[in-house]
N, CA, C and O atoms as CSV, one atom per row, in Angstrom:
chain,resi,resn,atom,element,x,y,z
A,1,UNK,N,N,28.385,40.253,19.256
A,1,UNK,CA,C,29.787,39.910,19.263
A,1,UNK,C,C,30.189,39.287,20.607
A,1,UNK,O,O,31.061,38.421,20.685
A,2,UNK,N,N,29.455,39.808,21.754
A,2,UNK,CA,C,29.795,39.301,22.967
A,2,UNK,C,C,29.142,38.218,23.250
A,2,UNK,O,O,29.468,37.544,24.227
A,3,UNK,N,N,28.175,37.890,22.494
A,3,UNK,CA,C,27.510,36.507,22.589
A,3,UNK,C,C,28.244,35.488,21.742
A,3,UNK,O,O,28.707,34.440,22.192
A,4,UNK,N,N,28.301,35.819,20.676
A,4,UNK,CA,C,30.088,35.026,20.133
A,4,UNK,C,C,30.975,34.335,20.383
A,4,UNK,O,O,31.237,33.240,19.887
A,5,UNK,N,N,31.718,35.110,21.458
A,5,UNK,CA,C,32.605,34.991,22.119
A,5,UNK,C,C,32.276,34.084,23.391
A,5,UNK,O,O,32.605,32.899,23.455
A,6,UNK,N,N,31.650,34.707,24.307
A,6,UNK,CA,C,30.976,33.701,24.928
A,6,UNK,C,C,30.331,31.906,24.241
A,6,UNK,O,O,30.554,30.869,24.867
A,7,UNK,N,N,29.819,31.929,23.357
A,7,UNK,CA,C,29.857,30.664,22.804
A,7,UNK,C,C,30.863,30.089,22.304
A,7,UNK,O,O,30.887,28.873,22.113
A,8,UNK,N,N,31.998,31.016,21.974
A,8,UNK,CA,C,33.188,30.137,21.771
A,8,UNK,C,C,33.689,29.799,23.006
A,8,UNK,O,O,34.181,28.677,23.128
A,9,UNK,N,N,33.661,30.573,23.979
A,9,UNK,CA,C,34.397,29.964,25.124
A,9,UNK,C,C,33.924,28.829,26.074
A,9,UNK,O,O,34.479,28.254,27.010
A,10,UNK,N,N,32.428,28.687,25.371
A,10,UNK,CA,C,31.861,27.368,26.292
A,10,UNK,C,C,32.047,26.395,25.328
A,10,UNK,O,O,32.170,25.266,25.804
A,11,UNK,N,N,32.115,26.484,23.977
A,11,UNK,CA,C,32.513,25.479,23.174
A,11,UNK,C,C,33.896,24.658,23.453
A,11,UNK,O,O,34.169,23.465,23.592
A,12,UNK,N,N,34.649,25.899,23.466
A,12,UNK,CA,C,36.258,25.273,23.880
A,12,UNK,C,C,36.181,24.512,25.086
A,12,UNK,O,O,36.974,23.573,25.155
A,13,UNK,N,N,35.284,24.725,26.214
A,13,UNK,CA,C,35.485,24.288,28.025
A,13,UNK,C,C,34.956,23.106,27.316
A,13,UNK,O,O,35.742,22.182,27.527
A,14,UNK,N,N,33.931,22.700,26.536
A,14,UNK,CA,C,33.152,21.674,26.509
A,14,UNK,C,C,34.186,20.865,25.612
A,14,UNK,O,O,34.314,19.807,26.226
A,15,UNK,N,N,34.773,20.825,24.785
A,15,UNK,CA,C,35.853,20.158,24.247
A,15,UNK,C,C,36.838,19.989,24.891
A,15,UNK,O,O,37.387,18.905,24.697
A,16,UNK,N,N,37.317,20.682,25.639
A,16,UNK,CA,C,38.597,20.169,26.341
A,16,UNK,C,C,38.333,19.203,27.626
A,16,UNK,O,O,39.065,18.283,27.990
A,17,UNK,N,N,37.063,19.649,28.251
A,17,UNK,CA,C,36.570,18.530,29.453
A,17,UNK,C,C,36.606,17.253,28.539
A,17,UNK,O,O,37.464,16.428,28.851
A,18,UNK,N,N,35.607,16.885,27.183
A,18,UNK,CA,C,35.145,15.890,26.453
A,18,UNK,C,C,36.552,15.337,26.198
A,18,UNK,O,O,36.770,14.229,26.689
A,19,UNK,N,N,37.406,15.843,25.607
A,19,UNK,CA,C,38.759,15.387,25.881
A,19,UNK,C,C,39.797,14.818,27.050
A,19,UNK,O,O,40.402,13.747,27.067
A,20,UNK,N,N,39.796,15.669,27.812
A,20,UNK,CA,C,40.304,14.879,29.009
A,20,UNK,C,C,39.527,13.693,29.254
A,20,UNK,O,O,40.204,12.673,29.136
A,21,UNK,N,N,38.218,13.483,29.584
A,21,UNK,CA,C,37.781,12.514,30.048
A,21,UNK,C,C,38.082,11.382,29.085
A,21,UNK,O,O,38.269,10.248,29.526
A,22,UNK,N,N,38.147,11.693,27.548
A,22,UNK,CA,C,38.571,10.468,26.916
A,22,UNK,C,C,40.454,10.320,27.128
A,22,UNK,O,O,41.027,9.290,26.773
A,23,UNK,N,N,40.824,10.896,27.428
A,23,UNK,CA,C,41.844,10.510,27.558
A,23,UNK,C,C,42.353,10.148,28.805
A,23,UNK,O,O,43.533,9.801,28.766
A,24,UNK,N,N,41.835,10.126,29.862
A,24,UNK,CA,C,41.724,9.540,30.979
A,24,UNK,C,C,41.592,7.903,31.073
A,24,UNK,O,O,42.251,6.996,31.581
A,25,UNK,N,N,40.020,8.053,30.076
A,25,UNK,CA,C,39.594,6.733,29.576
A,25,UNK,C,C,40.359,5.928,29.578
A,25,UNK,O,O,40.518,5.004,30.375
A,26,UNK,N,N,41.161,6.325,28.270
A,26,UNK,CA,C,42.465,5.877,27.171
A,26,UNK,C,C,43.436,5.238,28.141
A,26,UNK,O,O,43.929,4.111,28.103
A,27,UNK,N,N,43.593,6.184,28.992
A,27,UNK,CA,C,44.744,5.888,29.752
A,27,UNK,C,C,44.750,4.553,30.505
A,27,UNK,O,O,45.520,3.594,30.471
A,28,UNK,N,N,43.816,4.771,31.084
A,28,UNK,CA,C,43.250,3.826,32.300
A,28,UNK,C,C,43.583,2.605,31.270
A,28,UNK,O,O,44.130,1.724,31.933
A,29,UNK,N,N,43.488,2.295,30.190
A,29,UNK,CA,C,42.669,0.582,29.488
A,29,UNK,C,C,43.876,0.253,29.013
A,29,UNK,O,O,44.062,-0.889,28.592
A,30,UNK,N,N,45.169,1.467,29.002
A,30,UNK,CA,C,45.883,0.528,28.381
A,30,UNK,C,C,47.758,1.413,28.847
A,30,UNK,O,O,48.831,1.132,28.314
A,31,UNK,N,N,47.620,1.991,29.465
A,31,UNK,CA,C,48.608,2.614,29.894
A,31,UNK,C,C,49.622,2.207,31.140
A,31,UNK,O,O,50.769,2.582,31.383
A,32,UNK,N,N,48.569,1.113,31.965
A,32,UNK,CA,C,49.097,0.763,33.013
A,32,UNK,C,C,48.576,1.474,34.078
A,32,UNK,O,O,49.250,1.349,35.101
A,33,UNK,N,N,47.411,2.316,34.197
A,33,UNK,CA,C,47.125,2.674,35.218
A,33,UNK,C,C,46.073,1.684,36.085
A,33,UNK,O,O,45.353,0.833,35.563
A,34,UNK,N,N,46.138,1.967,37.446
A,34,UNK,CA,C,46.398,1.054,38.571
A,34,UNK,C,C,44.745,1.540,39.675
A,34,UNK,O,O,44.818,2.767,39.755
A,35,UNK,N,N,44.010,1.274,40.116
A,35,UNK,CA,C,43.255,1.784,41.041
A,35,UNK,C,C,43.422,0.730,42.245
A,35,UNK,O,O,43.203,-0.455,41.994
A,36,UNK,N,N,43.841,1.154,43.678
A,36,UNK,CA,C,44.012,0.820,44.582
A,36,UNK,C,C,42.674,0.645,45.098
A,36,UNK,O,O,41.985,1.616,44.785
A,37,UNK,N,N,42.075,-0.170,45.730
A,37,UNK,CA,C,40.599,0.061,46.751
A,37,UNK,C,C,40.727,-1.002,48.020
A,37,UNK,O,O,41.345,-2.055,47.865
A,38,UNK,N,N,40.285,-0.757,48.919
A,38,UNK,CA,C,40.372,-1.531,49.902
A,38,UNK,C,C,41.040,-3.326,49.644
A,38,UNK,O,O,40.562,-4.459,49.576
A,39,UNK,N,N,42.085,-2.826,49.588
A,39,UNK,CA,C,43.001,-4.292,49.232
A,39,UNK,C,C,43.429,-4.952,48.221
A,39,UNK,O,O,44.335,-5.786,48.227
A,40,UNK,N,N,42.452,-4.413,46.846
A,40,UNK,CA,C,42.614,-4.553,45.733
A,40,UNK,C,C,43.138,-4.049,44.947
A,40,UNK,O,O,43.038,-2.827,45.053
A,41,UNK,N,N,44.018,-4.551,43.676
A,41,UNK,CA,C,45.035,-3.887,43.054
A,41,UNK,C,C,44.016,-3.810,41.887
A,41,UNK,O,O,43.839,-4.990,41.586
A,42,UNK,N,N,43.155,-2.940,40.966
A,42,UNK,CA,C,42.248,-3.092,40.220
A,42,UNK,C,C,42.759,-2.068,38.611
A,42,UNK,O,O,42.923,-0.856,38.474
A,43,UNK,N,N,42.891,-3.283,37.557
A,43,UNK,CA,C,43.483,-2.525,36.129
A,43,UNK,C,C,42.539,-3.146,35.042
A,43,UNK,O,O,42.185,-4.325,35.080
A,44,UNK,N,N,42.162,-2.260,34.074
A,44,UNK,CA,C,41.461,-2.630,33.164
A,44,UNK,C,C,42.191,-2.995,31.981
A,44,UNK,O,O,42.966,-2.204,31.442
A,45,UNK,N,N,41.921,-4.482,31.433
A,45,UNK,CA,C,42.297,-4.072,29.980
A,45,UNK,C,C,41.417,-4.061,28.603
A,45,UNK,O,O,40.215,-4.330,28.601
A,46,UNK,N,N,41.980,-3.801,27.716
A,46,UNK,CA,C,41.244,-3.712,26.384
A,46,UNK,C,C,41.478,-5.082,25.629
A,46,UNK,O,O,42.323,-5.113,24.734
A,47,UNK,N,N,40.768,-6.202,25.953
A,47,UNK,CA,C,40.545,-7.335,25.425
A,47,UNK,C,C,39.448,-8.040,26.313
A,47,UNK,O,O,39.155,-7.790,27.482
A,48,UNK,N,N,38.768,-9.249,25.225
A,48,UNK,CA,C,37.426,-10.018,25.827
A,48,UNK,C,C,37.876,-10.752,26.909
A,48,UNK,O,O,38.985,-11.069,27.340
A,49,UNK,N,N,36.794,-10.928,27.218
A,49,UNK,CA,C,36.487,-11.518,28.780
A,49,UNK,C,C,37.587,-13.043,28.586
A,49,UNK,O,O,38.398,-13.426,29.428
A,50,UNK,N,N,37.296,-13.714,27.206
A,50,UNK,CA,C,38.115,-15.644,27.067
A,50,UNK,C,C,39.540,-15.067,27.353
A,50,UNK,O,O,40.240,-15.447,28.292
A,51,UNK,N,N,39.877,-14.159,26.494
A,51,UNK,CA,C,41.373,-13.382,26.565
A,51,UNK,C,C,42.029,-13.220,27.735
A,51,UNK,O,O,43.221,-13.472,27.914
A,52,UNK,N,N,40.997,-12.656,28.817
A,52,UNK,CA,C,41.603,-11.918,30.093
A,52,UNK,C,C,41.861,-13.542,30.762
A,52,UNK,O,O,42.940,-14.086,31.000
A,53,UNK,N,N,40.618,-14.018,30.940
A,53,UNK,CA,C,40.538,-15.074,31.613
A,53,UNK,C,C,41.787,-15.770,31.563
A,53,UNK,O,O,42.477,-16.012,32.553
A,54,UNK,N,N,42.101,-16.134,30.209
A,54,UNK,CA,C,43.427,-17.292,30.212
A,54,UNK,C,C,44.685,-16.874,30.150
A,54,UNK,O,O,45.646,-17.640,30.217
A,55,UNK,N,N,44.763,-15.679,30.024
A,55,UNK,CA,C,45.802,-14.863,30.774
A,55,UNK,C,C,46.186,-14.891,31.876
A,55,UNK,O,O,47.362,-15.084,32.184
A,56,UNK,N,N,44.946,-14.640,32.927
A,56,UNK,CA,C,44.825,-14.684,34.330
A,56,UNK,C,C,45.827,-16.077,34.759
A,56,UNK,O,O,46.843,-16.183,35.446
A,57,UNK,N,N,44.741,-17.343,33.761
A,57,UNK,CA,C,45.364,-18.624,34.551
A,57,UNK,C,C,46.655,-18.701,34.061
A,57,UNK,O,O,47.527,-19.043,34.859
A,58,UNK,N,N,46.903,-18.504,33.139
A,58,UNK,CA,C,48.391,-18.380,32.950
A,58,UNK,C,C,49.638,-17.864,33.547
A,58,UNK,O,O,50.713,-18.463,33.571
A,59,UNK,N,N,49.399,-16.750,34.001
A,59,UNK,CA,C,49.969,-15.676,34.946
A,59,UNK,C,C,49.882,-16.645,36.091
A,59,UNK,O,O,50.931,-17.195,36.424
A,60,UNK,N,N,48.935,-16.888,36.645
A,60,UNK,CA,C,48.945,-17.797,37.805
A,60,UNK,C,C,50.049,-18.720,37.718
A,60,UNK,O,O,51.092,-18.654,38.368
A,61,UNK,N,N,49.723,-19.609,36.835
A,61,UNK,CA,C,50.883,-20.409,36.954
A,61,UNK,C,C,51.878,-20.552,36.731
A,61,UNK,O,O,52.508,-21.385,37.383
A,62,UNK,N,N,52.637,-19.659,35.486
A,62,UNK,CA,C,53.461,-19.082,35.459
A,62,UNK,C,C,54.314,-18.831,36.817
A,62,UNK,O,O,55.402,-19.363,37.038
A,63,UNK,N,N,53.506,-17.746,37.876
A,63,UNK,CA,C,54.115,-17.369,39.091
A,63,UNK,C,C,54.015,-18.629,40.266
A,63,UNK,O,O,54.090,-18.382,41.469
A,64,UNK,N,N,53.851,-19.885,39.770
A,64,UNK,CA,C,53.491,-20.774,40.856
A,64,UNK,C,C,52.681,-20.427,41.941
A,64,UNK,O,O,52.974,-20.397,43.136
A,65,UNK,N,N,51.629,-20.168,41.380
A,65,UNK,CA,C,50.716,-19.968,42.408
A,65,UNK,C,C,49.299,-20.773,41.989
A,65,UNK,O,O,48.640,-20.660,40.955
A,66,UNK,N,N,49.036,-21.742,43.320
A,66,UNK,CA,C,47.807,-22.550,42.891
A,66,UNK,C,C,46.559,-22.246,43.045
A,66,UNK,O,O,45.928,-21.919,44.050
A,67,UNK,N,N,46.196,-22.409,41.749
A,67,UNK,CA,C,44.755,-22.328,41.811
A,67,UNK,C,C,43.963,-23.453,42.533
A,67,UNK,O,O,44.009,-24.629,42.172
A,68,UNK,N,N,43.098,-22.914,43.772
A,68,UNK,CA,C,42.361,-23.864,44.347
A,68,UNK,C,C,40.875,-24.055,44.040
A,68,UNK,O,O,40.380,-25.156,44.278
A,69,UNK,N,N,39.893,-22.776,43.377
A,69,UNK,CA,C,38.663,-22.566,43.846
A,69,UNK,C,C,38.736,-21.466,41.992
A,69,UNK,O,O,39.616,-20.825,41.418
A,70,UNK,N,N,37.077,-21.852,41.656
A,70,UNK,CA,C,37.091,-21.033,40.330
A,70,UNK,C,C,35.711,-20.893,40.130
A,70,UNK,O,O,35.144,-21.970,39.950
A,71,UNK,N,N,34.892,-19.754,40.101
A,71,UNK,CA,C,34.032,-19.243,40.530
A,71,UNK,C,C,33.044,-18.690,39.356
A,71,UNK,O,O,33.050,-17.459,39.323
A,72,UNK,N,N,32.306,-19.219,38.510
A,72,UNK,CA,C,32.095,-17.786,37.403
A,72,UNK,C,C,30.142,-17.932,37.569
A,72,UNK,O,O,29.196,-18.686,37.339
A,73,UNK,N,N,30.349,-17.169,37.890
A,73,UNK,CA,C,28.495,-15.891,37.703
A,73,UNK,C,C,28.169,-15.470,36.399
A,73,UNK,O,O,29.280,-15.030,36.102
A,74,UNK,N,N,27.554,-15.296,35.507
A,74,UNK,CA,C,27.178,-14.094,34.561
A,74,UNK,C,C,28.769,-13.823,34.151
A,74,UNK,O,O,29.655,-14.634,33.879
A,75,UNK,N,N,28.791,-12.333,34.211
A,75,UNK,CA,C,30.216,-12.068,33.238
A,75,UNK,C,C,31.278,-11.693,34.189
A,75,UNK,O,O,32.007,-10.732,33.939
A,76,UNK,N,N,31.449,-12.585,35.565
A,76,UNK,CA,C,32.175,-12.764,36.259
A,76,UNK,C,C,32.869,-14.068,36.765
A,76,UNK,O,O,32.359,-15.133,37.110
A,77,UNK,N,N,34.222,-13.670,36.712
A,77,UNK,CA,C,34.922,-15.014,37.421
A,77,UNK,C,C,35.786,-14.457,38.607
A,77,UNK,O,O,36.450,-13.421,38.596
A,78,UNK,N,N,35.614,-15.515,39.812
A,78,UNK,CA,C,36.930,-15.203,40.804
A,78,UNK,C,C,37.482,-16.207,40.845
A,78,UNK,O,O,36.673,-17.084,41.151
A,79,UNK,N,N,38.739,-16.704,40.660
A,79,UNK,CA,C,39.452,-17.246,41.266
A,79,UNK,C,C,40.368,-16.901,42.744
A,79,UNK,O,O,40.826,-15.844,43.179
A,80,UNK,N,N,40.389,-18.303,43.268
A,80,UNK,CA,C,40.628,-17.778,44.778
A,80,UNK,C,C,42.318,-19.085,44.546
A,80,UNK,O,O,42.323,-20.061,43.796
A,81,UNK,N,N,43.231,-18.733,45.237
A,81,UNK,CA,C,44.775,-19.329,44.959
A,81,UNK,C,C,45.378,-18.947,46.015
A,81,UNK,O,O,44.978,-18.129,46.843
A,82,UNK,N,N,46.917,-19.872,45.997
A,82,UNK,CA,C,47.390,-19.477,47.083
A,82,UNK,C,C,49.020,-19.467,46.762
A,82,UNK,O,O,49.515,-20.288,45.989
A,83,UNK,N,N,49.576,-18.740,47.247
A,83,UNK,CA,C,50.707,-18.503,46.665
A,83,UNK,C,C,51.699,-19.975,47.473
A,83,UNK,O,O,51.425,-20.847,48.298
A,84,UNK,N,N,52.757,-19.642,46.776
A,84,UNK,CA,C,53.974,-20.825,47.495
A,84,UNK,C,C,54.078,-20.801,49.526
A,84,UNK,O,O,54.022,-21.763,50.292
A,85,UNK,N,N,54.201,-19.677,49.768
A,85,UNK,CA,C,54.290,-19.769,50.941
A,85,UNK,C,C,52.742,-19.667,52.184
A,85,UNK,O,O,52.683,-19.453,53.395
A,86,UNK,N,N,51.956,-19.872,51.399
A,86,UNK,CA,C,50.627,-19.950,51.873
A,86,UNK,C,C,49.693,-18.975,52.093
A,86,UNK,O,O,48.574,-19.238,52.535
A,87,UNK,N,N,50.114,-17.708,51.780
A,87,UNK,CA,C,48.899,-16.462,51.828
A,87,UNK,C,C,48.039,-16.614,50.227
A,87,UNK,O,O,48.428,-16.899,49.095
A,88,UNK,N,N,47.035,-16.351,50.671
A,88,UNK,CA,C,46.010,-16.564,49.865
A,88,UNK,C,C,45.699,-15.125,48.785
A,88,UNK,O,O,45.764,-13.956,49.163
A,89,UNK,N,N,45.303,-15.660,47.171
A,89,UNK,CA,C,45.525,-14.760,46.240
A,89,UNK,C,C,43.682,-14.609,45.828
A,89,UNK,O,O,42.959,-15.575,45.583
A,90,UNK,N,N,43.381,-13.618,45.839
A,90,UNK,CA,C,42.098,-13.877,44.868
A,90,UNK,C,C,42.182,-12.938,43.953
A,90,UNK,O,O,42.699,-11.828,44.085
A,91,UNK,N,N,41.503,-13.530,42.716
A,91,UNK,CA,C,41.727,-12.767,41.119
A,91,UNK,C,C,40.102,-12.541,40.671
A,91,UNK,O,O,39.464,-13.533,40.318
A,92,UNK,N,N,39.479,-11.258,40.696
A,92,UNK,CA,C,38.324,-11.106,39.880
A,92,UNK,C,C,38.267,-10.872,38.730
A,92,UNK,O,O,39.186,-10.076,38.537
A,93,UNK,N,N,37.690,-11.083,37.667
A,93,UNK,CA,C,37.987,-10.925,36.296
A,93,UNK,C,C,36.316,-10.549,35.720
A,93,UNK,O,O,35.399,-11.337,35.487
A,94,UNK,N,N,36.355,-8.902,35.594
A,94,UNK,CA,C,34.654,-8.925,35.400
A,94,UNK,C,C,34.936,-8.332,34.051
A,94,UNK,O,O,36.015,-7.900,33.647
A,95,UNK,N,N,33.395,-8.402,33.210
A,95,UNK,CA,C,33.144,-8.066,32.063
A,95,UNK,C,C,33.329,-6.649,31.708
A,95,UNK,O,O,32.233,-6.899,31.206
A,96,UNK,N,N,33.605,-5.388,31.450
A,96,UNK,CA,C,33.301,-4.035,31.201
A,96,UNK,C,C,32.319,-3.714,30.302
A,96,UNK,O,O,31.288,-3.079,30.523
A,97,UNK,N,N,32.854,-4.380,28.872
A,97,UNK,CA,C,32.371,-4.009,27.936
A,97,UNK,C,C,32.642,-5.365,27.183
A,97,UNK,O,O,33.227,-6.196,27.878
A,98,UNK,N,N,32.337,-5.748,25.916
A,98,UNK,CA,C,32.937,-6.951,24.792
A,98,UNK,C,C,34.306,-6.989,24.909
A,98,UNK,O,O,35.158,-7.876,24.872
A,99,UNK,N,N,34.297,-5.902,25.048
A,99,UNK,CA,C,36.193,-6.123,24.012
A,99,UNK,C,C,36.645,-5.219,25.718
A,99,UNK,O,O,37.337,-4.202,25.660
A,100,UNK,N,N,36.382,-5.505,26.454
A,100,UNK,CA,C,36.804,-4.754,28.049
A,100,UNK,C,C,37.166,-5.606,29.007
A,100,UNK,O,O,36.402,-6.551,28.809
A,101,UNK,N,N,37.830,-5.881,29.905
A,101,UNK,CA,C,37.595,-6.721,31.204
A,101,UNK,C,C,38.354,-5.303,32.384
A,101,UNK,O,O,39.025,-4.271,32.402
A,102,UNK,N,N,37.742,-6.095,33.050
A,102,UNK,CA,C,38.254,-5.049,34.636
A,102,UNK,C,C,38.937,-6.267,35.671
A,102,UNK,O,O,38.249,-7.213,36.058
A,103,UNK,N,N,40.313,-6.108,36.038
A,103,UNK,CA,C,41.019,-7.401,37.114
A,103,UNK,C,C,41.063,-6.639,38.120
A,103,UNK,O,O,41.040,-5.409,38.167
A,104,UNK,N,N,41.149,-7.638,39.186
A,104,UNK,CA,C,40.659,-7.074,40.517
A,104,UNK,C,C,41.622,-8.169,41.104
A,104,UNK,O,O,41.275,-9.350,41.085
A,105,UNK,N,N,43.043,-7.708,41.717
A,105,UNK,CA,C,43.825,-8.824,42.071
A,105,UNK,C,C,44.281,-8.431,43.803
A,105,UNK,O,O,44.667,-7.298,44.090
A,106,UNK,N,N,44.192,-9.295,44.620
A,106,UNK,CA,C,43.943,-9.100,46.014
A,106,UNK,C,C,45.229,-10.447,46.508
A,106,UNK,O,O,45.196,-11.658,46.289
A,107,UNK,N,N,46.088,-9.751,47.101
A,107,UNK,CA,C,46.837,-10.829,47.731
A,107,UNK,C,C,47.409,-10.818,49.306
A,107,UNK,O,O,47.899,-9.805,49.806
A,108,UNK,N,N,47.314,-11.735,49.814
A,108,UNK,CA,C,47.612,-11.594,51.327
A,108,UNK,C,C,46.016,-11.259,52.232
A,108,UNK,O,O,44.896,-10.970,51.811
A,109,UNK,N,N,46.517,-11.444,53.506
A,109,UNK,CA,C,45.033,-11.135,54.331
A,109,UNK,C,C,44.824,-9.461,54.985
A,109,UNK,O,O,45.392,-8.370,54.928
A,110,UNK,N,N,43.685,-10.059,55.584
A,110,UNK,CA,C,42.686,-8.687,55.718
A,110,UNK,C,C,43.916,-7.744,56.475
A,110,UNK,O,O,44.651,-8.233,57.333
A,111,UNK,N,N,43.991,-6.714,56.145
A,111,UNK,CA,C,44.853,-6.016,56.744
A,111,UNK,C,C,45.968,-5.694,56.486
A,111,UNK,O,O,46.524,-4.598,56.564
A,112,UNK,N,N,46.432,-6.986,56.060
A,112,UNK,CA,C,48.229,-6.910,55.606
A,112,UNK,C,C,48.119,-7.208,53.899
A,112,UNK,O,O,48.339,-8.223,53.238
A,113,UNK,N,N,47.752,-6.070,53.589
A,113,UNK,CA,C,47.632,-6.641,51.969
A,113,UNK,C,C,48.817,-6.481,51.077
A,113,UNK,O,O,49.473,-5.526,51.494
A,114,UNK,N,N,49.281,-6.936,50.183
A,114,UNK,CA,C,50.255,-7.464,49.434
A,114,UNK,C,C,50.308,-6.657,47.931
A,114,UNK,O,O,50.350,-7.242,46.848
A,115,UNK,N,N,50.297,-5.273,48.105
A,115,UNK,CA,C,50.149,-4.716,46.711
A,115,UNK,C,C,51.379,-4.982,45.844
A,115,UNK,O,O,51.097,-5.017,44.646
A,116,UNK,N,N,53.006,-5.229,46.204
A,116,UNK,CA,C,53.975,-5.548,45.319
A,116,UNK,C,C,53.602,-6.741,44.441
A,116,UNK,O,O,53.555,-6.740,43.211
A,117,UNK,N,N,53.299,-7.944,45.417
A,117,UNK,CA,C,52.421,-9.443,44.788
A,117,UNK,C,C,50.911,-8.862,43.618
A,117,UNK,O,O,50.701,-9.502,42.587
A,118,UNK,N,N,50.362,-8.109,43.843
A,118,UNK,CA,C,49.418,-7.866,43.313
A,118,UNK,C,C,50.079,-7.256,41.925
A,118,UNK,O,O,49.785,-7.768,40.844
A,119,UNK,N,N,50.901,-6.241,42.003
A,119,UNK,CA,C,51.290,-5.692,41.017
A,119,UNK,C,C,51.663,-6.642,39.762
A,119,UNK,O,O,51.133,-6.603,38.652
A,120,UNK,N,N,52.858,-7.638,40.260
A,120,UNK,CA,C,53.234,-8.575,39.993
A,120,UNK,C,C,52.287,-9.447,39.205
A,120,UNK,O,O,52.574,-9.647,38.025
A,121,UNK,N,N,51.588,-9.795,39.527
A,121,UNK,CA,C,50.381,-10.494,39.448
A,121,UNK,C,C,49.527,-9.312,37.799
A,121,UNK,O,O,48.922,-9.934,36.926
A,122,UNK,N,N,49.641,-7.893,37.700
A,122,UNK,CA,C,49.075,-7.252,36.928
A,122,UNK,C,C,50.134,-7.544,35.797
A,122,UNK,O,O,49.717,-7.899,34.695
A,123,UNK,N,N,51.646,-7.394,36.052
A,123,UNK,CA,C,52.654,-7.380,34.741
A,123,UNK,C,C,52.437,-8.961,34.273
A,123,UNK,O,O,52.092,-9.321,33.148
A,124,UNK,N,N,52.677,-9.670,35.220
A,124,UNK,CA,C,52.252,-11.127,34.443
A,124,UNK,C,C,51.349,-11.230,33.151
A,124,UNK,O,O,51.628,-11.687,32.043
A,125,UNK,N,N,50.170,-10.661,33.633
A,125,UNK,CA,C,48.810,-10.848,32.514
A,125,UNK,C,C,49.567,-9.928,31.905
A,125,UNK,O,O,50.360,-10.552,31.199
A,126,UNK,N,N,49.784,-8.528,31.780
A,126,UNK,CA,C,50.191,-8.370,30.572
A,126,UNK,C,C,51.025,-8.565,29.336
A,126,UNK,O,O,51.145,-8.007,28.245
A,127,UNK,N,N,51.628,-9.744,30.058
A,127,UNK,CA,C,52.725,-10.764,29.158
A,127,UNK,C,C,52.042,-11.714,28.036
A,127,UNK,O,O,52.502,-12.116,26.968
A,128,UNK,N,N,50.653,-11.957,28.715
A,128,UNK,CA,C,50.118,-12.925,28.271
A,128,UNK,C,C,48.504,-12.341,27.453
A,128,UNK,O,O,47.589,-12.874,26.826
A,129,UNK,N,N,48.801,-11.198,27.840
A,129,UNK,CA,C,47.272,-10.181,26.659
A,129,UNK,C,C,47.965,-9.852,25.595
A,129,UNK,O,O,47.426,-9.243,24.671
């Protein structure tokens, strides 16, 4: 009976961790959550890589901001831009998964980074996903 019990209670820990973490997941891809990293404003969404991409340029121009420089590797693109008053924007746009992309939006220079512009820069695309 006490072995029972004990297996129910690691059953339950193991479902509720397996849960949170998917709902963490969840959250992250489509909730609006945000990861800050050294300068970068970084949000995932739940659509393909063509999707994110022309979103991106859209958003760009949309916000008048020029694209100067366009970069793509494998299942990566950066674009590098510059806003109206001349600080410089760069936009990474990597693969996650098929149906995943991860943006990586960086505005202003080393030091003085520009997370309101960046943000900005995140609601845009989601106008356009």
């Amino acid at each position: 009976m006490v072995r029972n019990a004990v297996a129910i209670i690691l059953l339950a820990a193991l479902v509720t961790t397996a849960g949170c973490a998917a709902l963490i997941v969840g959250a992250g891809a489509g909730a609006g959550v945000y990861t800050w990293v050294k300068g970068e404003l970084i949000r995932s969404y739940a659509k393909n890589f063509d999707t994110t991409e022309k979103a991106v340029i859209l958003s760009l121009e949309y916000l008048k901001i020029t694209i100067e420089e366009k970069n793509q590797t494998g299942s990566e693109t950066t674009i590098k831009a510059r806003q109206s008053e001349g600080s410089p924007v760069t936009v990474t746009i990597r693969t996650v998964r098929y149906d995943m992309t991860e943006v990586a939006v960086r505005c202003g220079y080393v030091g003085y980074w520009d997370r309101k512009n960046a943000e900005l820069i995140h609601a845009t695309i989601l106008n356009y996903i």
